[in-house]
C-alpha positions in Angstrom: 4.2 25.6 6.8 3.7 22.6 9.3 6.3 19.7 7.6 7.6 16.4 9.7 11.1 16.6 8.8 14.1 14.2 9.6 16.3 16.8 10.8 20.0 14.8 11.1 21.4 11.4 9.7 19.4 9.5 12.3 16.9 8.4 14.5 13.9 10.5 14.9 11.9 13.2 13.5 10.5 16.9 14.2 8.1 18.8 13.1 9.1 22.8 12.2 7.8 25.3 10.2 9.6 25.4 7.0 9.3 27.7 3.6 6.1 26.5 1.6 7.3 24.5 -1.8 6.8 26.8 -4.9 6.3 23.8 -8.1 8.2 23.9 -11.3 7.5 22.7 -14.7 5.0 20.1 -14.9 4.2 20.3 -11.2 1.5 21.5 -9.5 1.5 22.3 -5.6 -0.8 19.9 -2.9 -2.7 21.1 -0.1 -2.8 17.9 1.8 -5.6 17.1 3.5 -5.1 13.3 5.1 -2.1 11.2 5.1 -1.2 7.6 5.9 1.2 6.1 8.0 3.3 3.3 6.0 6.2 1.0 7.4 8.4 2.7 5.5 7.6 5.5 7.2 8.6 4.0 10.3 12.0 2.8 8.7 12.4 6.2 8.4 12.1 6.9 11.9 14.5 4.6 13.6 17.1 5.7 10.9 18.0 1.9 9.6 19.9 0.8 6.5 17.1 1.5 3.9 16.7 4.9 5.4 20.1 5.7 5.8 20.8 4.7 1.7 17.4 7.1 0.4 16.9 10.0 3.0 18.9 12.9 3.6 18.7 15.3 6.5 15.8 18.1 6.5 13.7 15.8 4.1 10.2 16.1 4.6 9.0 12.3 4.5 5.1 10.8 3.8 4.0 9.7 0.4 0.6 8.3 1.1 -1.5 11.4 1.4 -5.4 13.0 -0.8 -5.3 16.6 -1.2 -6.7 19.3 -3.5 -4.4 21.3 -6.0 -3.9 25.2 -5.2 -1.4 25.8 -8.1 -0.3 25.0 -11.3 3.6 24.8 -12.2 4.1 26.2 -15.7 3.1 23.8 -18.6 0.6 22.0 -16.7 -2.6 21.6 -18.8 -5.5 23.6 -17.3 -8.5 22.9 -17.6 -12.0 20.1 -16.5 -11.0 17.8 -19.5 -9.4 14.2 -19.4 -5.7 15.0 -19.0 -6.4 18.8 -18.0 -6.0 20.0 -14.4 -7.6 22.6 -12.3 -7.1 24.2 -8.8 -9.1 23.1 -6.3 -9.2 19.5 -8.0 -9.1 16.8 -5.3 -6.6 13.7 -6.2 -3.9 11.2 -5.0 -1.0 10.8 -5.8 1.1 7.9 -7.0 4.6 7.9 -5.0 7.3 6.5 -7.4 8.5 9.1 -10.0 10.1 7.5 -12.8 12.6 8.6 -15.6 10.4 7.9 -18.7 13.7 7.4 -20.5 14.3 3.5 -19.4 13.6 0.2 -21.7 10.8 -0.3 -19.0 9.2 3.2 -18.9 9.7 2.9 -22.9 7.9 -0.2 -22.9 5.3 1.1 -21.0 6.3 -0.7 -17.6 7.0 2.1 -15.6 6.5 0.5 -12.2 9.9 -1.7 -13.3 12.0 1.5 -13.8 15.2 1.3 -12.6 15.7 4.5 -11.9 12.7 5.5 -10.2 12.9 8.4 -6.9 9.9 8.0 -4.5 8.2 10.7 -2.5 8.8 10.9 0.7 12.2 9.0 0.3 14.2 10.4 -2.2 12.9 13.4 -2.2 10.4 15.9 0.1 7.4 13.9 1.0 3.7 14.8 2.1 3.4 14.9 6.2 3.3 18.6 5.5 0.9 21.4 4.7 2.0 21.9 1.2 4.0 19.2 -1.0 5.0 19.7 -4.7 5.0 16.4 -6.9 5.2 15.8 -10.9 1.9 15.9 -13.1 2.5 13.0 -14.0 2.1 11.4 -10.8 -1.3 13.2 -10.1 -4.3 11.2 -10.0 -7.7 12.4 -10.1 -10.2 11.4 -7.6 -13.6 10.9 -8.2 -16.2 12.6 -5.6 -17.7 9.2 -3.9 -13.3 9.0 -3.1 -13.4 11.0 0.2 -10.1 12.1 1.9 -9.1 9.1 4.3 -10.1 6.9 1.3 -8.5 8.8 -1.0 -5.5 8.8 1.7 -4.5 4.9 1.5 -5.0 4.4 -2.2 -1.3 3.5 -2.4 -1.5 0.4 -0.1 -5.3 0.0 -1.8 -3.0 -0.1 -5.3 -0.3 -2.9 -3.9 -3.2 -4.8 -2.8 -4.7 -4.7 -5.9 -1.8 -5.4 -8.0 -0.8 -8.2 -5.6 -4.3 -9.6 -5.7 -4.9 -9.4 -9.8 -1.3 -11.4 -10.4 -4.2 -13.9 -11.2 -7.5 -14.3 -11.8 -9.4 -14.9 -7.9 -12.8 -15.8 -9.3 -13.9 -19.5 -7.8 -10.6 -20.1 -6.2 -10.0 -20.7 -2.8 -7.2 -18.0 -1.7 -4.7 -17.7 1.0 -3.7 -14.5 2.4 -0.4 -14.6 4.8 -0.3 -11.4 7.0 -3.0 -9.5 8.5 -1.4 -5.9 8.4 -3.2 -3.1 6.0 -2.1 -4.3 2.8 -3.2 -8.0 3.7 -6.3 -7.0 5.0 -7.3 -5.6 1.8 -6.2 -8.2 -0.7 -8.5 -10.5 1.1 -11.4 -7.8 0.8 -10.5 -7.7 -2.8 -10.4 -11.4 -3.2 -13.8 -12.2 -1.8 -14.8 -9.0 -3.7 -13.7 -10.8 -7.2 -15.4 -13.4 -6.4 -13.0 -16.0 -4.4 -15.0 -19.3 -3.3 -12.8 -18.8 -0.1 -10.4 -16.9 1.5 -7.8 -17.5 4.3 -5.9 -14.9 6.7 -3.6 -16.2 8.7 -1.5 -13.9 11.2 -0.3 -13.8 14.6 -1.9 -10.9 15.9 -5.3 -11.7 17.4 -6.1 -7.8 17.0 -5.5 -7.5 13.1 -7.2 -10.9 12.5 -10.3 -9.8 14.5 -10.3 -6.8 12.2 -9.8 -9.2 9.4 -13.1 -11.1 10.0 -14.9 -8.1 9.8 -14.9 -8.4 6.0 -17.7 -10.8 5.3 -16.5 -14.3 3.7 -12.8 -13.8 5.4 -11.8 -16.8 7.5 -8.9 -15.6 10.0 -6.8 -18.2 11.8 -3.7 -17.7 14.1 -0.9 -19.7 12.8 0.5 -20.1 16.4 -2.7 -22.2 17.9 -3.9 -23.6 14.9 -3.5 -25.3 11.5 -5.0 -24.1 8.4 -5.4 -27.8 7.2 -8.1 -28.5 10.3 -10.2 -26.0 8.9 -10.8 -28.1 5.2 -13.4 -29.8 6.3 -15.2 -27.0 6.5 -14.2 -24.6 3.8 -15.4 -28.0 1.3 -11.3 -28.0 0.8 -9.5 -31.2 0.1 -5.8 -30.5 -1.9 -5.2 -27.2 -0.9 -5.3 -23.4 -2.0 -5.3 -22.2 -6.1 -3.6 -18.7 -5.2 -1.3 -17.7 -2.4 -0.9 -13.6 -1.6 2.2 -13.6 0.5 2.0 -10.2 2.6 3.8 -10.7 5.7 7.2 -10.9 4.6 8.1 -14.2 7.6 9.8 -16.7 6.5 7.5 -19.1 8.3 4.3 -17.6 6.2 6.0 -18.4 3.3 6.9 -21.9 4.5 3.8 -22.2 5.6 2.2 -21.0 1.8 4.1 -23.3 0.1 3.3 -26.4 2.2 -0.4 -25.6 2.0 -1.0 -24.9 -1.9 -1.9 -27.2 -4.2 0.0 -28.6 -7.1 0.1 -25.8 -9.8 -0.9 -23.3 -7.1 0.0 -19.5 -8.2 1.5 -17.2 -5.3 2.3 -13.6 -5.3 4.8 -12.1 -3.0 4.5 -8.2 -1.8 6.2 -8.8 1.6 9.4 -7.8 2.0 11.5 -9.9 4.4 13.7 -8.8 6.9 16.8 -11.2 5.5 17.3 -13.8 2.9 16.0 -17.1 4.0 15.8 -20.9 3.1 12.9 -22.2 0.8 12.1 -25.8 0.2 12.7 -25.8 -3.3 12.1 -29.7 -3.7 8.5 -28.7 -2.8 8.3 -26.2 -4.9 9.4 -27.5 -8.0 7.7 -31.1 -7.7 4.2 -29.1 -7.0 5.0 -27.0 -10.0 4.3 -24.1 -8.0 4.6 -20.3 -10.1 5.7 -17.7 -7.6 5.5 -14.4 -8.9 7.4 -11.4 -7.1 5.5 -7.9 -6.7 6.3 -4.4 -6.0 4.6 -0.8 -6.0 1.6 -0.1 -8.3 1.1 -0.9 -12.3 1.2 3.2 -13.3 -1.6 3.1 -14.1 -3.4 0.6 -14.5 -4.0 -0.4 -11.2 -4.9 3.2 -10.4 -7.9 2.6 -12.7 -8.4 -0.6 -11.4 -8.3 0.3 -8.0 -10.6 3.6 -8.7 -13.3 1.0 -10.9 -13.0 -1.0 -7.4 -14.1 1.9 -5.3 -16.5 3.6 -7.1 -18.3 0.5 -8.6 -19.6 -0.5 -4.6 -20.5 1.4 -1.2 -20.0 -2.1 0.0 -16.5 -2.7 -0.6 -15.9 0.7 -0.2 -16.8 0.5 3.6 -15.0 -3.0 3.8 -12.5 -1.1 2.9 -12.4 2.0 5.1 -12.9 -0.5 8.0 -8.5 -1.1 7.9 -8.4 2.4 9.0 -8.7 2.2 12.9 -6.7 5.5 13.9 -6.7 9.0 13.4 -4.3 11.8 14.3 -3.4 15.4 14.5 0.2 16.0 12.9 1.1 17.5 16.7 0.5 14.0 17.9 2.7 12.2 15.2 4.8 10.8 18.0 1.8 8.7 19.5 1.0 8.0 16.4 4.4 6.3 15.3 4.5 4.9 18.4 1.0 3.7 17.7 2.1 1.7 14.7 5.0 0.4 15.9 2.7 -1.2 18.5 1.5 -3.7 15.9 -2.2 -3.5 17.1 -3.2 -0.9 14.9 -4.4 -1.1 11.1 -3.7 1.9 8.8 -3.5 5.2 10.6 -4.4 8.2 9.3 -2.8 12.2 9.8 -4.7 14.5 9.5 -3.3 17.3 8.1 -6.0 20.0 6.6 -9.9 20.1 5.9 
């Protein structure tokens, strides 16, 4: 089969043939049909210290991918009920496997354990033909979940966790960082039922794409400041929930400065290097700041799925963040394509 594989301990990828994965127990096989291009993905690429810790030469990378099931590793329930299986089901996948065994799994926390492997990192990923993953990682797609949506519900599922740290109804919400992820947390915000939301970026590209979603206000942060646009928003103290995105230093700043006193902010991005923060600020504002990572499993699959099916509208808003498309013999334009920065989720397509 067709994988894209990192073939040595460092930069760059290929894609070869190499022997289709056969699953175990509890596994079942993945014909995958679309795949999304993360950041990670391109960490992967240029071979940097995250990569270098994670992924081992000949791994097949990718872990944001819909396919359809084509066979059943032994002990795998068959069947059309809930928990049951089938081939030709069509599903996504969440990417972090997990030990079970942890307090956190224990406890029910899975997302928190420490021991946890991810697709496509630790182990053979899904920019392939074929890719093997645990049962327990399968989810089941509904049919109004077509393939290229069905493709980025892992970046739909940090948004959604991200944007549910608290409740969004009647508050006014800043978003920092237009990329995918950012994009839709504020779609999900103004779905909830925000009074208003902010995006603020560099990037005249993604916040164009941004104002596509009905409600969103975008705003450059180098020509302009949030604050001038109050007036008009009916604003006067400042925002009620913060979704940090961008991972900059300078959003953050920027977050803290413009929330109001006992603001709420969640933090998904992941910055590049530690970095100040004015804690005087923080603390006299009695701000809560409330670190993020992965998916609740499950719980934001559900929530993400109720999301989706529940409106064609948001649906749509959603599918909007995907502005590329590519054949896995073109994966180099369309690495280079996201490294670019002008593009929002891009998509490879892999089988029909």
């Amino acid at each position: 089969m067709r994988a894209l594989v990192k073939p040595t301990a460092g930069p760059g990828l290929e894609l070869r043939e190499v022997p289709e994965p056969t699953p175990g127990q509890g596994e079942v096989k993945i014909k995958v049909m679309r795949a999304g291009l993360c950041g990670t993905d391109l960490h992967i690429l240029s071979w940097d210290d995250f990569a270098a810790a994670h992924v081992k030469a000949g791994q097949t990378i990718g872990h944001e991918f819909y396919g359809e099931i084509v066979e059943l590793g032994h002990g795998v329930p068959e069947g059309e009920g809930q928990g049951q299986f089938h081939v030709g089901q069509r599903v996504s996948v969440e990417g972090h496997v997990v030990c079970e065994h942890c307090r956190n799994c224990r406890a029910g926390r899975r997302h928190m354990c420490s021991n946890t492997v991810s697709i496509g990192v630790d182990r053979d990923g899904a920019f392939a033909d074929y890719v093997v993953v645990p049962i327990t990682n399968v989810w089941k797609q509904p049919d109004v979940i077509d393939a290229e949506l069905g493709a980025i519900f892992d970046p739909l599922g940090n948004a959604v966790h991200t944007a549910f740290q608290f409740p969004l109804t009647a508050e006014d919400v800043l978003v920092t960082g237009a990329g995918p992820i950012g994009f839709m947390c504020a779609a999900i915000a103004r779905h909830a039922g925000a009074r208003n939301v902010v995006l603020t970026d560099i990037n005249d590209e993604r916040l164009e794409l941004a104002r596509s979603i009905e409600g969103v206000v975008g705003v450059n942060t180098l020509r302009e400041d949030v604050r001038d646009r109050f007036a008009e928003l009916n604003m006067t103290e400042g925002f009620d929930i913060g979704l940090e995105i961008s991972g900059s230093p300078k959003a953050t700043e920027q977050m803290i400065d413009l929330c109001t006193n006992g603001a709420k902010i969640a933090m998904l991005g992941l910055p590049a290097r530690p970095y100040a923060i004015n804690w005087n600020t923080l603390i006299a504002r009695m701000l809560t700041i409330q670190g993020v990572y992965g998916r609740a499993m499950y719980d934001t699959w559900y929530r993400a799925t109720y999301l989706m099916t529940g409106s064609e509208k948001f649906r749509e808003q959603v599918r909007k963040v995907i502005t590329h498309r590519f054949a896995p013999e073109n994966w180099e334009e369309a690495f280079e394509t996201a490294r670019g920065g002008h593009a929002g989720k891009i998509i490879l397509e892999w089988n029909d």
